[in-house]
N, C-alpha and C positions, 0 to 999 in steps of 0.2 A: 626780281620780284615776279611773280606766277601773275598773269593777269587776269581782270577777273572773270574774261571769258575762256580762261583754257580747261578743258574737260579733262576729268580724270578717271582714268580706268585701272580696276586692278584685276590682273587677271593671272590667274591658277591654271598654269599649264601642265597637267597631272599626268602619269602615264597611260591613265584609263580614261579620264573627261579633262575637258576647257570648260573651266569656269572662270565667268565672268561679271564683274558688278561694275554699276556708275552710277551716274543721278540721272540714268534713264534706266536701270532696272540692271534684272540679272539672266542671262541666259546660262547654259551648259548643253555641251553636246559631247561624244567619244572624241576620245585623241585618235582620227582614223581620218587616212587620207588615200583616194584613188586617183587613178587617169580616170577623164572626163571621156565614157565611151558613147555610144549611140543610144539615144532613149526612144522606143519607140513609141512610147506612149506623150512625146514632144512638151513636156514637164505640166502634162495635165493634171495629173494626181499630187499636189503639194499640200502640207501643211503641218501646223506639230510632228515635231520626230521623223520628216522626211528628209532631214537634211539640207544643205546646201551644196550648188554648183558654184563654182569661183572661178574668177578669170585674174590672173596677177600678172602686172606687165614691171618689169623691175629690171634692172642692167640693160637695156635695151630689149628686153626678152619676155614672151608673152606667154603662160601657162595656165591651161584647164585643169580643174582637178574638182573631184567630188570630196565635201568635208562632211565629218559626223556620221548621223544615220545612215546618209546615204552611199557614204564610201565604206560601209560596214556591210553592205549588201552586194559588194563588188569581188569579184575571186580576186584581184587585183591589188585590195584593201592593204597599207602600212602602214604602223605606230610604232610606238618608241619601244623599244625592247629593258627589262629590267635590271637596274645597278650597271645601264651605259651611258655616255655622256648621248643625249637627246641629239641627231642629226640635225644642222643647222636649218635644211632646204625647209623640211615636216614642222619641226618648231615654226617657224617663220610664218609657213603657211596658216597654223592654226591660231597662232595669235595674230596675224592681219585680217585673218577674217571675224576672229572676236571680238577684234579692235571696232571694224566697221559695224558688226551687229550692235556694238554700243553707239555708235554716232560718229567716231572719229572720221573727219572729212565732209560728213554734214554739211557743216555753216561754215564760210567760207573764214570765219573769224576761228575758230577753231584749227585748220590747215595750220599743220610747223606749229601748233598750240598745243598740245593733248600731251598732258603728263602719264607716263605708263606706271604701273608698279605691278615686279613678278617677281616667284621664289625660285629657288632651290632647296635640294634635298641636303639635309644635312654633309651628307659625305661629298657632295660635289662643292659647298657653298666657298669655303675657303679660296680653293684654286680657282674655281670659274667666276665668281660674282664680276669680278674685273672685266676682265674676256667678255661677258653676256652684256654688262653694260653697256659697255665702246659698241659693241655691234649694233643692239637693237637702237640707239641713237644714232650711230649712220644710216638705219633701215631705213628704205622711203620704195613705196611703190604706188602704184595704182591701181583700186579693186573695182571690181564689177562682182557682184553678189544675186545671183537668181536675175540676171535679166535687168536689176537695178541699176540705179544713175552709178556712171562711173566716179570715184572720188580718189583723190592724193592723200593716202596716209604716211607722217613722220610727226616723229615723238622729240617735243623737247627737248624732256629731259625724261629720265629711266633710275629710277631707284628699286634694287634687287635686294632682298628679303630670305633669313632662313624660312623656309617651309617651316608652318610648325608657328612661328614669330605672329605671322597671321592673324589663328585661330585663338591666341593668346588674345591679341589686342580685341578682337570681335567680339569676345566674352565682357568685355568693360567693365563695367561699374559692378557685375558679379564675382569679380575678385576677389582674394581676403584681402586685408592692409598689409597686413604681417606675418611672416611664417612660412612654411615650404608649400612651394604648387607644383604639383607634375602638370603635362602635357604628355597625353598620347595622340600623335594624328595616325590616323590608320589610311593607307590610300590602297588602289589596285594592287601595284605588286612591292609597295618598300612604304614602310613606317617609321616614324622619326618620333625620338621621346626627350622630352627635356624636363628640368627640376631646376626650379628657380629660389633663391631666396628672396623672399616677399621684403623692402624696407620703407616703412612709412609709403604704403602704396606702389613703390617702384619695385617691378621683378625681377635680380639679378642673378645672370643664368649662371648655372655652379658647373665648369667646363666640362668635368671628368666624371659627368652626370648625363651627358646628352649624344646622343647619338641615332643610327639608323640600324634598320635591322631590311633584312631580306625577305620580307613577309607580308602580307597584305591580303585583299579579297582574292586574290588570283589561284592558289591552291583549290580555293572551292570552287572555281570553273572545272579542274581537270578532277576533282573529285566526283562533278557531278558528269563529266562526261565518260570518266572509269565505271559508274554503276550506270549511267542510260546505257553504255557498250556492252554492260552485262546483262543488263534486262533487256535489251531490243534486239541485240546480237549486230549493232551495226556502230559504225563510228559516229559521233556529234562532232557536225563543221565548228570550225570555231567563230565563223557569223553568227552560232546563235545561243553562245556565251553567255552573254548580255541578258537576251531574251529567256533563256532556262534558268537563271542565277533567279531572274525576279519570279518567276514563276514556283522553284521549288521553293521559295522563302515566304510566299504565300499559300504555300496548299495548294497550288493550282496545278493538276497533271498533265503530264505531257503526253501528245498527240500524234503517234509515231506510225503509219499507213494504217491509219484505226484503231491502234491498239493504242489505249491510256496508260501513261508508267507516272510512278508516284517515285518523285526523287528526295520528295521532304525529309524522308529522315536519314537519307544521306546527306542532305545540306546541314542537317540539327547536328548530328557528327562532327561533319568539320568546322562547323561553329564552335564546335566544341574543343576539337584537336586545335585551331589556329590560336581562338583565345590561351588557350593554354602554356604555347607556346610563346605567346605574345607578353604574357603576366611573365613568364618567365625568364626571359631575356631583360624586359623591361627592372623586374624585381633585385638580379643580379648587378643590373650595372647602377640602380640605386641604393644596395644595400640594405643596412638597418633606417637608414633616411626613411625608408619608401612607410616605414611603421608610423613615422610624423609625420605627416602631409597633413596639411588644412583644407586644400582641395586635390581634385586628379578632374583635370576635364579632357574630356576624349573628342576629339573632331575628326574629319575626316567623312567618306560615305564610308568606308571601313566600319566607321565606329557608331555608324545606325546599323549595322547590317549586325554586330557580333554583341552591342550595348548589352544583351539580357544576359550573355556569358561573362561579361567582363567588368559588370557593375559593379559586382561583390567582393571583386578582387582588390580593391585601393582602398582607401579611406576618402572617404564623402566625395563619390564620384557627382560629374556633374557631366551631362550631353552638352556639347556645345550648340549653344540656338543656332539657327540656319547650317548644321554639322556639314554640311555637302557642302557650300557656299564658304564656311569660316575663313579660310585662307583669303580668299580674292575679297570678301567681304574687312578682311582686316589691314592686308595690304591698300586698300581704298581709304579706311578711316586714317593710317598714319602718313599717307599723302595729303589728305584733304586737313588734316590735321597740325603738319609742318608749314601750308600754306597757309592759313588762315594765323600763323602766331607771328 
């Protein structure tokens, strides 16, 4: 039995952001990790979107590293690369430091208490859910977070989740009772689509209906960085990916030794090319199914960024509320969920 002081965290380790929820809220930051180098400005400048510095002492061994914003500002900066199994050391790190932005280690009643729940991507989940379990339940280290109290994070117990599984449960009570649902989650670089049959409120996934594809927001990074190359006549670092994606999706022009370049309606393009391709893939591996759907709810940050291209395409499309958040948000309700029956 889960006691009633043990915390629970679910957290969305994505190729592109960590997110994270509990019943102390939600954070997200990039999947992006540095060496801890010399700051000269001696961490004066913090706050939203600055990132974290981390200190992790684990196997007898003690390591700095800059996470999120601030290890995205680093030539140094690594994340997980697309359609590979996620590096143990980079995983590890971004979820102990998620862990602890939510509380785990806190209260001393909490310590060896804290239930985790995390996904995978379709195409990994089979083979590794096993593997990912046994490890992150042997994980135990100790964090120091920006200067803060050091604390011993390890997880009771770890329950792993298709990606996708999530954003399902997060939608709750706006479900149909009966009848077919798709699932699109859209992430940075791989998307996962699933179709369930609805029975008496229970959704059961139809096997040779679900799957991952090799597509996500990440195309429109290098699309927008092929037309700033051609309009500025210079290359885009890819530190500032991130920063030009939200920029040309709002109108807002980019600032390049004084000269303003307007990348909008290269981004409205490959909004256009991605969805496309995304109905596409999607549409084939559902068939004539994909003409019954009762719902189609789309999650993911994918699927706020492409939703106006991609609405028309299903029958009675639905955004998933908190779409960024769904996943860690859902993995959180069928933990707190299975403990409280």
């Amino acid at each position: 039995m889960i006691s009633m002081t043990s915390l629970q965290i679910g957290i969305d380790i994505g190729y592109g952001f960590v997110k994270a929820a509990s019943s102390n809220g939600r954070k997200a930051s990039p999947s992006l990790v540095a060496p801890c180098g010399h700051d000269p400005l001696d961490g004066a400048i913090k706050g939203k979107g600055a990132g974290y510095k981390v200190s992790i002492a684990t196997n007898g061994r003690t390591a700095e590293s800059l996470v999120g914003e601030a290890a995205g500002q680093s030539i140094g900066a690594h994340g997980f690369v697309a359609q590979q199994e996620k590096p143990g050391q980079l995983h590890d790190t971004l979820l102990l430091t998620a862990a602890y932005l939510q509380g785990a280690g806190e209260n001393v009643l909490f310590n060896g208490n804290t239930r985790l729940a995390v996904g995978l991507p379709l195409s990994f989940y089979r083979s590794q859910k096993g593997i990912l379990k046994e490890r992150l339940e042997k994980l135990e280290a100790r964090l120091c977070v920006d200067g803060g109290p050091e604390r011993h994070i390890s997880f009771s117990r770890v329950s792993v989740f298709p990606q996708g599984a999530g954003a399902l449960v997060s939608a709750g009570k706006a479900l149909p009772k009966s009848g077919l649902l798709g699932l699109i989650d859209i992430g940075t670089y791989t998307s996962d689509f699933l179709l369930f049959d609805v029975r008496n409120g229970a959704p059961i996934p139809i096997a040779d209906a679900c799957g991952s594809m090799e597509i996500g927001l990440y195309p429109t990074f290098r699309a927008l960085a092929a037309e700033f190359e051609r309009q500025a006549g210079a290359a885009m670092p890819p530190r500032m990916y991130h920063q030009t994606f939200d920029n040309a999706r709002q109108q807002i022009l980019i600032s390049h030794h004084g000269r303003e370049i307007d990348l909008h309606p290269a981004w409205k393009q490959a909004q256009r090319e991605i969805a496309s391709t995304i109905t596409g893939q999607v549409r084939a591996a559902w068939g004539d199914r994909a003409g019954f759907l009762n719902m189609t709810v789309f999650a993911g940050g994918g699927a706020i960024s492409f939703w106006d291209a991609l609405k028309g395409a299903f029958p009675q499309p639905r955004l998933a509320d908190d779409s960024f958040f769904a996943n860690a948000l859902g993995y959180l309700a069928m933990i707190t969920d299975s403990s409280n029956a």
